[in-house]
C-alpha positions as CSV (number, residue, x, y, z in Angstrom):
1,X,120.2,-123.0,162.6
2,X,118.8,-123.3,159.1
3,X,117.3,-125.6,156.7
4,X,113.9,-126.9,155.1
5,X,111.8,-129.6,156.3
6,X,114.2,-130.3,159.0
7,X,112.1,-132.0,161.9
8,X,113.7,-133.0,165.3
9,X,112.4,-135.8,168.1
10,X,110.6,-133.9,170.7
11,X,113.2,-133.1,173.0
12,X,112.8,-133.2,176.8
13,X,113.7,-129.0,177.2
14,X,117.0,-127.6,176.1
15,X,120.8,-128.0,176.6
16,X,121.5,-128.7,180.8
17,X,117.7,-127.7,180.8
18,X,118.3,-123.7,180.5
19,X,116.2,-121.6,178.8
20,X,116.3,-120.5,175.4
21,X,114.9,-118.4,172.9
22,X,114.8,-118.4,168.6
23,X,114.5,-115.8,166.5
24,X,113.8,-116.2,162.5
25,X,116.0,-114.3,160.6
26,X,113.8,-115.4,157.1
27,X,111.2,-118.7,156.7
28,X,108.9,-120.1,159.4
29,X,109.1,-123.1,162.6
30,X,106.2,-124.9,163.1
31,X,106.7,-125.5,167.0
32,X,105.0,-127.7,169.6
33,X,105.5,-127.4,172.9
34,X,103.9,-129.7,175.8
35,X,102.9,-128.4,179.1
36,X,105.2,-129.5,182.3
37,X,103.7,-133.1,183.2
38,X,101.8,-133.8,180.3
39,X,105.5,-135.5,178.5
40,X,104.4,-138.1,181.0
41,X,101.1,-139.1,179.2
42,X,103.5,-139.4,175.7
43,X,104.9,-143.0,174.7
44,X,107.8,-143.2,173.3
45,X,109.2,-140.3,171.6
46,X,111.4,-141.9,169.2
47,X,108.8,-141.7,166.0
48,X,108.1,-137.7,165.0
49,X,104.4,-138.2,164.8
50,X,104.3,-136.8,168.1
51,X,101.5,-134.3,167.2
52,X,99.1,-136.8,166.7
53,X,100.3,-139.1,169.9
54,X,99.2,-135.3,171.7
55,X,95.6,-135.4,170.1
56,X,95.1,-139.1,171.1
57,X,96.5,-138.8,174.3
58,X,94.7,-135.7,175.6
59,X,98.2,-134.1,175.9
60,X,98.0,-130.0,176.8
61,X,100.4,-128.5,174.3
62,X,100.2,-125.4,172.2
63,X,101.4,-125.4,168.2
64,X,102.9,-122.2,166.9
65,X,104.2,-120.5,163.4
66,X,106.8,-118.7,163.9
67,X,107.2,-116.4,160.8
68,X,110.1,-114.0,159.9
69,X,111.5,-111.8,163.0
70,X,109.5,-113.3,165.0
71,X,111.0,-114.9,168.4
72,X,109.7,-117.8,170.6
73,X,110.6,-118.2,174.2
74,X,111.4,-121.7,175.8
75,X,111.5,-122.2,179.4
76,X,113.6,-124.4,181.5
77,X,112.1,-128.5,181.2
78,X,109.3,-127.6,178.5
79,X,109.6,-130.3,175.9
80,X,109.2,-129.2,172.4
81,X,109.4,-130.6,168.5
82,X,110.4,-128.3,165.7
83,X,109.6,-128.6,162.0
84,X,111.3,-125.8,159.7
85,X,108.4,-125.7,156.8
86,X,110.4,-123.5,154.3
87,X,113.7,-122.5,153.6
88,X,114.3,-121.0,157.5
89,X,117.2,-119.4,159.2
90,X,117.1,-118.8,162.7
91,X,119.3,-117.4,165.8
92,X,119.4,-119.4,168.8
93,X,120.5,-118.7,172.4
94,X,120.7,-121.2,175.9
95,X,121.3,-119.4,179.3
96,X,120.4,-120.1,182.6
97,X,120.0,-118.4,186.1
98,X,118.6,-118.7,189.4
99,X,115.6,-120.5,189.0
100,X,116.5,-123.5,186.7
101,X,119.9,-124.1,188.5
102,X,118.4,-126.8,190.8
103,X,116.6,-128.1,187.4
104,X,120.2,-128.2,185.6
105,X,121.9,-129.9,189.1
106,X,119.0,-133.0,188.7
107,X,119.9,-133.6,184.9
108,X,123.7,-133.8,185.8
109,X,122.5,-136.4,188.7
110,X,120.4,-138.2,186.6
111,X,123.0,-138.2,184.2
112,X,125.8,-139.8,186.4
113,X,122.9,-141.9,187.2
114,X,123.3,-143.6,184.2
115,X,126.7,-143.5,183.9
116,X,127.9,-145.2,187.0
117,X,124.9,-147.8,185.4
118,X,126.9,-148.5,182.2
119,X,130.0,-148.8,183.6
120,X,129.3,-150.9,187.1
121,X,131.4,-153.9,185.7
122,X,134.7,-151.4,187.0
123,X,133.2,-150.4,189.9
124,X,135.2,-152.9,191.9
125,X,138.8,-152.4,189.9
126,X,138.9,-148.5,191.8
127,X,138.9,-146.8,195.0
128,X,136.0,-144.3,195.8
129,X,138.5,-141.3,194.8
130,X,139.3,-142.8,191.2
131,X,135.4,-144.4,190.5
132,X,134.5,-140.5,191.1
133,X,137.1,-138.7,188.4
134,X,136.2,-141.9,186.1
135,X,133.0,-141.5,186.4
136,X,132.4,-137.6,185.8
137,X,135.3,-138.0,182.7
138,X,132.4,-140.1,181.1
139,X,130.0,-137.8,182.0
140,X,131.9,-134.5,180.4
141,X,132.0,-137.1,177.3
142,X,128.5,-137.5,176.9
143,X,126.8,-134.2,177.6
144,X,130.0,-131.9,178.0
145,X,130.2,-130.6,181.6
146,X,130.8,-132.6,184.8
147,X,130.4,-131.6,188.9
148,X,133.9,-129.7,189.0
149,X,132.0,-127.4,186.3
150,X,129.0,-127.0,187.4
151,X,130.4,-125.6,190.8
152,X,132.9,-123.3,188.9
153,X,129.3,-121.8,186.6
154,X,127.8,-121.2,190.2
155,X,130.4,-119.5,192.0
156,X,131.7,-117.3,189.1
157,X,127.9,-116.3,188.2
158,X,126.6,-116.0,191.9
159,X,129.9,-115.2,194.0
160,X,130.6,-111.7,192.7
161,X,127.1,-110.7,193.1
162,X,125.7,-111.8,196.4
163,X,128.3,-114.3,198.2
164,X,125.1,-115.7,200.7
165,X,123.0,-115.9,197.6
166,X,125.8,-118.5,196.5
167,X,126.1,-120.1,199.8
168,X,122.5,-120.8,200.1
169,X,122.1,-122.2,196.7
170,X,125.2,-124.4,197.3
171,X,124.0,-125.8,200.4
172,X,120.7,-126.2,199.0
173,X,121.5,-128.5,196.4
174,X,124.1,-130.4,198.4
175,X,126.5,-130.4,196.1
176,X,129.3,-130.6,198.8
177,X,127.8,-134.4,199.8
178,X,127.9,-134.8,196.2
179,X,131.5,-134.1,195.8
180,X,132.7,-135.2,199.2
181,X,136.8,-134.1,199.7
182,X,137.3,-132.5,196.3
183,X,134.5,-129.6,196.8
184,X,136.2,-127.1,199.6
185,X,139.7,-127.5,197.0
186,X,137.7,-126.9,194.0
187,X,135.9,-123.9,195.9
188,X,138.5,-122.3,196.5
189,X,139.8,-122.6,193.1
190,X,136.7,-121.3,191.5
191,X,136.6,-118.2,194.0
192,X,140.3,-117.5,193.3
193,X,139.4,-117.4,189.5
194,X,136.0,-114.8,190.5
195,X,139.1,-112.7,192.6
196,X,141.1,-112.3,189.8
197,X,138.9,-112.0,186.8
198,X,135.6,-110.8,187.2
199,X,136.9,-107.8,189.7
200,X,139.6,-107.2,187.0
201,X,136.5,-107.3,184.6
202,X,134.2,-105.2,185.9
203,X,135.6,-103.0,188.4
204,X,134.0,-99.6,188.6
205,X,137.2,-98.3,186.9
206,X,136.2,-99.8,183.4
207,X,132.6,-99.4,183.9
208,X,133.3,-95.6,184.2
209,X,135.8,-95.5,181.0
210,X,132.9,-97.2,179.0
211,X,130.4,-94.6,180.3
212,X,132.9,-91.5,179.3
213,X,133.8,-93.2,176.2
214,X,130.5,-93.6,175.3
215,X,128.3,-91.0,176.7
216,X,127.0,-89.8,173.5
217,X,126.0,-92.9,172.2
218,X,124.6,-94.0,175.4
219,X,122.4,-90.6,175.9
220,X,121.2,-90.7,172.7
221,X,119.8,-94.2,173.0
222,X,118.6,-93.4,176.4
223,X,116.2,-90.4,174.7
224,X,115.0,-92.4,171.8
């Protein structure tokens, strides 16, 4: 990202609520992050004054400079504002794992919550099988991934390294009552494409041709 004096609403966490972390190439953030909870004792956060609605307010938050090469760490759900106060360029990156999966499978529900709101009029014009594809198509189109998605990030990310690791996390966010019939077919379909790929991927085969490749490399960074 880049710019100067480019301000953004505070924003409830970041992309499917991962985490994320910024590091200025050149120019300084001035960043406010709220505690977990304390968004709830924030009116609304349409206006940018959101500094001073904190002060008032008795919100816990913390303000930050970022400066040049320096990076700042965003965990999963923390809501935060941003104000670039000079000429800033900055590298960005979302991921997720474990521990903010269950986080990421309540936005997508909450989501569809509103979804299947906007569009109840057409609840009655479809069966249960066509309300659920129409319904997810609307939610790809407004925060660009949908259930079928979801379950393919799990089992590709989970399956190859501990299969009752994936189960478990499955299971304990019920996605499978979520997606009634369609989740054993799309299952299947996400394990055939862990099968095929990632073992193709990463087999010990390749990791060994890197290693030989690039021992020399690879020991000299190991003694510095």
């Amino acid at each position: 990202s880049s710019g100067i004096n480019a301000e953004c609403p505070l924003r409830p966490g970041d992309v499917f609520r991962s985490y994320s972390w910024s590091i200025n190439v050149c120019g300084y953030k001035k960043w406010l992050i709220v505690y977990p909870g304390e968004e709830l004792k924030l009116g609304p956060t349409l206006t940018l004054n959101v500094e001073q609605q904190c002060i008032e307010r008795n919100v816990k938050h913390e303000i930050l400079i970022q400066g040049p090469g320096q990076g700042i760490f965003v965990p999963s759900g923390w809501w935060h504002q941003v104000l670039n106060i000079a000429d800033t360029i900055s590298i960005n990156h979302n991921w997720a794992n474990f521990h903010c999966v269950p986080r990421m499978w309540q936005y997508l529900n909450s989501e569809l919550c509103l979804v299947e709101k906007e569009i109840s009029d057409c609840r009655d014009l479809m069966d249960d099988a066509e309300w659920f594809d129409q319904c997810q198509l609307v939610l790809r189109a407004n925060i660009g991934l949908d259930f079928s998605e979801f379950l393919q990030f799990i089992v590709v990310n989970l399956h190859h390294l501990s299969i009752s690791d994936c189960d478990s996390l499955l299971n304990e966010l019920a996605i499978k009552k979520k997606m009634s019939d369609k989740f054993p077919l799309l299952k299947n379909k996400c394990l055939e494409n862990v099968l095929k790929n990632l073992n193709r991927l990463y087999s010990v085969y390749d990791v060994m041709e890197f290693v030989r490749e690039h021992r020399m490399t690879l020991a000299g960074a190991f003694k510095s």
